[in-house]
ZADO-1210 file (C-alpha; in nm, 4 decimals, padded with zeros to 6 digits):
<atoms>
<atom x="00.2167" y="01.3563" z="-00.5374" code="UNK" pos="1"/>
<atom x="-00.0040" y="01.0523" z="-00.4912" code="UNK" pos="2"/>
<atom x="00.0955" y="00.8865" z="-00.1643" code="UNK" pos="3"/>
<atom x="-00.1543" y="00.5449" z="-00.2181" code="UNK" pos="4"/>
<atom x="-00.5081" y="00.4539" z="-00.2530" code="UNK" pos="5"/>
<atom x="-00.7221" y="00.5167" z="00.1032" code="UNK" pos="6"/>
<atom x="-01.0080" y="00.3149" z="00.0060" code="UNK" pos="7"/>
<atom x="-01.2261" y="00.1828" z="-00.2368" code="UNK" pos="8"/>
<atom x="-01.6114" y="00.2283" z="-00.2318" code="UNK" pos="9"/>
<atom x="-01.8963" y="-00.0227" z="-00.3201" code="UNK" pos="10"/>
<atom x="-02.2637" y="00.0934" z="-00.2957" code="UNK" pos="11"/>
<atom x="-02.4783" y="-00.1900" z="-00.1423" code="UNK" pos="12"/>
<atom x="-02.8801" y="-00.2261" z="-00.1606" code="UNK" pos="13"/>
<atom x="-02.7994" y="-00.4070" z="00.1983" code="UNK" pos="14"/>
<atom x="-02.5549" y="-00.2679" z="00.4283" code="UNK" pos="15"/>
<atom x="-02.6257" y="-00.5617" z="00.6811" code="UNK" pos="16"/>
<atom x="-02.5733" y="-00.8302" z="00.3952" code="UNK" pos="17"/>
<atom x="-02.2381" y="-00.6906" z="00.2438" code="UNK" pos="18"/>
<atom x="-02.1223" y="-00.6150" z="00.6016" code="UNK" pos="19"/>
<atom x="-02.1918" y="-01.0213" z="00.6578" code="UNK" pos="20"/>
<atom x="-02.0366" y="-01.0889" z="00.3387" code="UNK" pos="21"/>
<atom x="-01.7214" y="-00.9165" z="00.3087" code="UNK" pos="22"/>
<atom x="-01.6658" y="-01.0078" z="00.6856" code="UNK" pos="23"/>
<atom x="-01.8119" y="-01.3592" z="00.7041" code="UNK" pos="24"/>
<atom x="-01.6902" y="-01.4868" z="00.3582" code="UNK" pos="25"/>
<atom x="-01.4118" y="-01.2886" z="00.2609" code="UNK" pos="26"/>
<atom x="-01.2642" y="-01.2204" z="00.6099" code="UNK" pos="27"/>
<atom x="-01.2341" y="-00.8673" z="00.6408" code="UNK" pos="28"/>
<atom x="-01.3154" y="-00.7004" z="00.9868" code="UNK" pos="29"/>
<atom x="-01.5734" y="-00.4161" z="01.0385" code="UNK" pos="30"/>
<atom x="-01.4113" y="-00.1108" z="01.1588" code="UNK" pos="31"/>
<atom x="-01.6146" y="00.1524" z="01.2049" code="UNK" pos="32"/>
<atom x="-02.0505" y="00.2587" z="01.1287" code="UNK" pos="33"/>
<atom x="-02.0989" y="00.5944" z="00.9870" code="UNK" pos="34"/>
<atom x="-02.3913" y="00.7765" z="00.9448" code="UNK" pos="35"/>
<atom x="-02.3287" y="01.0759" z="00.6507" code="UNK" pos="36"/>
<atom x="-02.6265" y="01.3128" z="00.5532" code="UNK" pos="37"/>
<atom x="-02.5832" y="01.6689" z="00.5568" code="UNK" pos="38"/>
<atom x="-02.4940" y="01.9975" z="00.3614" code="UNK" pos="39"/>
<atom x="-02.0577" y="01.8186" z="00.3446" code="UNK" pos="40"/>
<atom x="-02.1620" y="01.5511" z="00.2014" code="UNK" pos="41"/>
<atom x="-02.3961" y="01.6767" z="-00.0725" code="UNK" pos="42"/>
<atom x="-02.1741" y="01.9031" z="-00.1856" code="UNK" pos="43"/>
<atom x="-01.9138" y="01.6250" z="-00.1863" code="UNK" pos="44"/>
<atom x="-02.0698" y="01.3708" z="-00.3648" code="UNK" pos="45"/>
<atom x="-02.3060" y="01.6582" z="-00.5599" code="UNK" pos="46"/>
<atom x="-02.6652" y="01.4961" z="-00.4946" code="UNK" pos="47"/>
<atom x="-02.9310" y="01.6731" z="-00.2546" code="UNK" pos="48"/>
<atom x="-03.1215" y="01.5007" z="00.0526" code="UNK" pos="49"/>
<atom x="-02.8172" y="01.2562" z="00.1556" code="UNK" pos="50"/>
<atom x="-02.8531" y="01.0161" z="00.3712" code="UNK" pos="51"/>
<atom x="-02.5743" y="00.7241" z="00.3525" code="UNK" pos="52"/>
<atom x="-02.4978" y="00.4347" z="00.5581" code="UNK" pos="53"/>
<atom x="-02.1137" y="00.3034" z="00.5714" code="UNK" pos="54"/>
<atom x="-01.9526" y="00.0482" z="00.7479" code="UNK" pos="55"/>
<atom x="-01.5600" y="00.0018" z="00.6939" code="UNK" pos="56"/>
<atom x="-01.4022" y="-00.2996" z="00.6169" code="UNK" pos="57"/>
<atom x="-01.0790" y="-00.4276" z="00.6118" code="UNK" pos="58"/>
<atom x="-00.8009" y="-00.7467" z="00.6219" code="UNK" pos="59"/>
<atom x="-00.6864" y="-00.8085" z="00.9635" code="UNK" pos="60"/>
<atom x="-00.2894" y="-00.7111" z="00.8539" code="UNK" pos="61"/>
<atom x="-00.4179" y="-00.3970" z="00.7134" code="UNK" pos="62"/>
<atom x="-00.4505" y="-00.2572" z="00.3558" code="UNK" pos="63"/>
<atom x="-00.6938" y="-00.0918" z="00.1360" code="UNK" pos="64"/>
<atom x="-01.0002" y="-00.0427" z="00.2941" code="UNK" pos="65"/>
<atom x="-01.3160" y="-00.0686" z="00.1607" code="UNK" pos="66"/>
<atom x="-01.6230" y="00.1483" z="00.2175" code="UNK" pos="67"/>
<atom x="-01.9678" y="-00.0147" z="00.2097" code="UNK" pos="68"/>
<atom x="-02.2092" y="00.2682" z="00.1588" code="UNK" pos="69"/>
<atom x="-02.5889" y="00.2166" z="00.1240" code="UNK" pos="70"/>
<atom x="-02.8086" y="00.5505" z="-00.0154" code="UNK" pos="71"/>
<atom x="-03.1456" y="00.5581" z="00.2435" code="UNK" pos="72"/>
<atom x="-03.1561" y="00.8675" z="-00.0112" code="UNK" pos="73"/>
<atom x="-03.1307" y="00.9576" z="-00.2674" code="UNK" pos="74"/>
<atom x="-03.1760" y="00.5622" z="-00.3540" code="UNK" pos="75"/>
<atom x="-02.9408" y="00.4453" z="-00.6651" code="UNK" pos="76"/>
<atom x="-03.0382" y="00.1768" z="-00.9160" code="UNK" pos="77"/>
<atom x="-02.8682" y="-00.1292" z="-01.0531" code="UNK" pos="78"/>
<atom x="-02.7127" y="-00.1953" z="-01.3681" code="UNK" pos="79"/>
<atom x="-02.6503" y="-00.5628" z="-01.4672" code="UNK" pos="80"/>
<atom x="-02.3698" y="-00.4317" z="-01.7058" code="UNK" pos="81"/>
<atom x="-02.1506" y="-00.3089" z="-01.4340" code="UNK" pos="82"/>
<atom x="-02.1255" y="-00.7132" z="-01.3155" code="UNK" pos="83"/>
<atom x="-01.9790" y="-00.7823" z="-01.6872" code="UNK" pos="84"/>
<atom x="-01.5864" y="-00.7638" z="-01.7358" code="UNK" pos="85"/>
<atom x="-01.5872" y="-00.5963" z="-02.0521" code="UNK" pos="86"/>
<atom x="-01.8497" y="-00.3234" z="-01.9648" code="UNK" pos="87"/>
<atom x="-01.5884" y="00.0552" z="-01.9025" code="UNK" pos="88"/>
<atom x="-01.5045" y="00.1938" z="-01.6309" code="UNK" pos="89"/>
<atom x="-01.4226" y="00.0375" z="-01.2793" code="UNK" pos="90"/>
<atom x="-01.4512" y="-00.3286" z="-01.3574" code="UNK" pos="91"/>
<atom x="-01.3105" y="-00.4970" z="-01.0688" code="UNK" pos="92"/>
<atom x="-01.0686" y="-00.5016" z="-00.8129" code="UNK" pos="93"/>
<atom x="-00.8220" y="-00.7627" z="-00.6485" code="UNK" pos="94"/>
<atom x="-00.7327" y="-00.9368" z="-00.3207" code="UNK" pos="95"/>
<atom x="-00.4640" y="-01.1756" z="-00.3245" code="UNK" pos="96"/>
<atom x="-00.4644" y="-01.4713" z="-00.1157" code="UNK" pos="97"/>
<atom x="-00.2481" y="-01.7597" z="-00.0220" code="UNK" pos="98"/>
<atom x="-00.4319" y="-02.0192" z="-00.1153" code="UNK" pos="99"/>
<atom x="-00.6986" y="-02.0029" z="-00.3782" code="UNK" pos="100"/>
<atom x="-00.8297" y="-02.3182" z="-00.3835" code="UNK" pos="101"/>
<atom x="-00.9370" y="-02.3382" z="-00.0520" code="UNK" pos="102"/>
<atom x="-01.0617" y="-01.9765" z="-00.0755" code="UNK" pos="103"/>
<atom x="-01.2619" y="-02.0794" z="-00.4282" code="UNK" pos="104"/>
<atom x="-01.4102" y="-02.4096" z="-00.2140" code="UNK" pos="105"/>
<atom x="-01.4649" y="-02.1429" z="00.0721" code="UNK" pos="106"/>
<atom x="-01.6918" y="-01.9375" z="-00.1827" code="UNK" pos="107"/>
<atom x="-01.8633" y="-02.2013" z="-00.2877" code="UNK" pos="108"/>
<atom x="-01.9613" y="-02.3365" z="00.0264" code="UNK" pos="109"/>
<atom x="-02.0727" y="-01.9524" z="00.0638" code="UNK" pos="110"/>
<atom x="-02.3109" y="-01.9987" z="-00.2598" code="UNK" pos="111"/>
<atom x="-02.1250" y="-01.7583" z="-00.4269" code="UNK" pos="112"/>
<atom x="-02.0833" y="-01.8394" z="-00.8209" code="UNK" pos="113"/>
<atom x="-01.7388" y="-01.8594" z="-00.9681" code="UNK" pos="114"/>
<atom x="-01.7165" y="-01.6958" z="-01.3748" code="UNK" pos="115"/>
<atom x="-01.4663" y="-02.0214" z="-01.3520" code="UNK" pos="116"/>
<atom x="-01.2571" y="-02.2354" z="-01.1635" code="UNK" pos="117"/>
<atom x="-00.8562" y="-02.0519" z="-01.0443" code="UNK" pos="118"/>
<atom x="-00.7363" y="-02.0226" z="-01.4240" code="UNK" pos="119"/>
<atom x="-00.2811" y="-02.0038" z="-01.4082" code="UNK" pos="120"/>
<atom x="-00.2032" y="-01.6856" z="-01.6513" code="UNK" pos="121"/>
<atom x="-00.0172" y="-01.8637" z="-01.8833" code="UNK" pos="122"/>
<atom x="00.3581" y="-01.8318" z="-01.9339" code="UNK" pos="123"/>
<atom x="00.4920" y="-01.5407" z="-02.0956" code="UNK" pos="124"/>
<atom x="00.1939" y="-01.3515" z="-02.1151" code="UNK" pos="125"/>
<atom x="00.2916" y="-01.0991" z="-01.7855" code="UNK" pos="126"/>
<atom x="00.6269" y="-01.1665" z="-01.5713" code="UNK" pos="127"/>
<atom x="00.5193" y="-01.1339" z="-01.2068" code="UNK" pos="128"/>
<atom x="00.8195" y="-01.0896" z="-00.9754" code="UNK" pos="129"/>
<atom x="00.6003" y="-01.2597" z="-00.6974" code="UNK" pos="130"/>
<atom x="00.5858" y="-01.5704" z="-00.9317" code="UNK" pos="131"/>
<atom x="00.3224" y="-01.7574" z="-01.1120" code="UNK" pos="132"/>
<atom x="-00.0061" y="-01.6381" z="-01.1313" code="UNK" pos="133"/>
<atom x="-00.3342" y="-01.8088" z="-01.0718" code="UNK" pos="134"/>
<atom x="-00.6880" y="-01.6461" z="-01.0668" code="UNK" pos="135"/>
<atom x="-01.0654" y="-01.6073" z="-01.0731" code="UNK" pos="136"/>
<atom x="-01.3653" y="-01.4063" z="-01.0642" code="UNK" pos="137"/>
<atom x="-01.6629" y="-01.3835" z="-00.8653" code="UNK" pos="138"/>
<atom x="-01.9723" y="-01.1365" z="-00.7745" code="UNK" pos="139"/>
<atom x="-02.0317" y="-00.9732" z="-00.4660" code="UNK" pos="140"/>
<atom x="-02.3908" y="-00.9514" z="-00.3161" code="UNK" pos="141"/>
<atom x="-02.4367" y="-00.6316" z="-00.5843" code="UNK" pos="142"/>
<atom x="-02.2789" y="-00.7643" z="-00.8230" code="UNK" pos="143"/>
<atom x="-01.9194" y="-00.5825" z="-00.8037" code="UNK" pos="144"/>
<atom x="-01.6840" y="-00.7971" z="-00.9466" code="UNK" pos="145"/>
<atom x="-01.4087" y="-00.9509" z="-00.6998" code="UNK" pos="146"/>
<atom x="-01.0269" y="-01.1422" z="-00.8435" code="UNK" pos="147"/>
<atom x="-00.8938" y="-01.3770" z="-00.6187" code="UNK" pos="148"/>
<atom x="-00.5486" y="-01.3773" z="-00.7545" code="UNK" pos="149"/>
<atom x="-00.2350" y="-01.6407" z="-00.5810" code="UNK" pos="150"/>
<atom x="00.1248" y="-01.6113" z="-00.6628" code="UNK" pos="151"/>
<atom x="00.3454" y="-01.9143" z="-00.6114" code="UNK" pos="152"/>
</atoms>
């Protein structure tokens, strides 16, 4: 039986700079620094030589959290197609907020590029029980696509 999701992960060419962003920007809260290298870890993850920065973030009510992980080793690569909504697999993920035109202005003050201004789902399309439904995209520092989505 699946009790809930623990976290999500995002691998990061910049610890220091997604650490700023998701706490800076976004508002999440740094929770804890690990250092993972080791014989657990390789087996876990199933590459040799391991050597993985993380900082933990998360929303000051609580949550999901999410684990910023750079590779010192083995070093990963980027693929521009991951930042592309149609591209499988993982795509994006969510985080709902209150207000998302102040958060959208917040972003932008940021520098961070909006795929478009807050967009309402129209009518019909998906009943939320929470209400109407307004959202938009943006990229992280590595390109991970984030949804702001507000229900009034």
């Amino acid at each position: 039986m699946i009790l809930g999701i623990d976290h999500l992960n995002i691998v990061t060419a910049d610890l220091a700079r997604s650490v700023k962003f998701y706490t800076e920007v976004l508002g999440f809260q740094k929770t804890h620094d690990v250092l993972m290298e080791g014989e657990w870890i390789e087996a876990i993850i199933g590459l040799t030589g391991v050597k993985g920065l993380v900082a933990f973030v998360e929303l000051p009510g609580g949550g999901v959290r999410i684990e910023l992980l750079q590779y010192v080793t083995p070093a990963g690569v980027a693929l521009p197609e991951n930042a592309r909504a149609n591209t499988l697999g993982l795509r994006h993920f969510a985080l709902r907020v209150a207000d998302i035109a102040a958060m959208a202005a917040r972003l932008r003050a940021a520098g961070v590029t909006l795929f478009s201004a807050p967009v309402k789902v129209p009518r019909g399309v998906v009943k939320f029980s929470a209400g109407e439904k307004t959202l938009c995209y943006f990229l992280d520092p590595d390109g991970v696509i984030v949804e702001l989505a507000e229900y009034r």
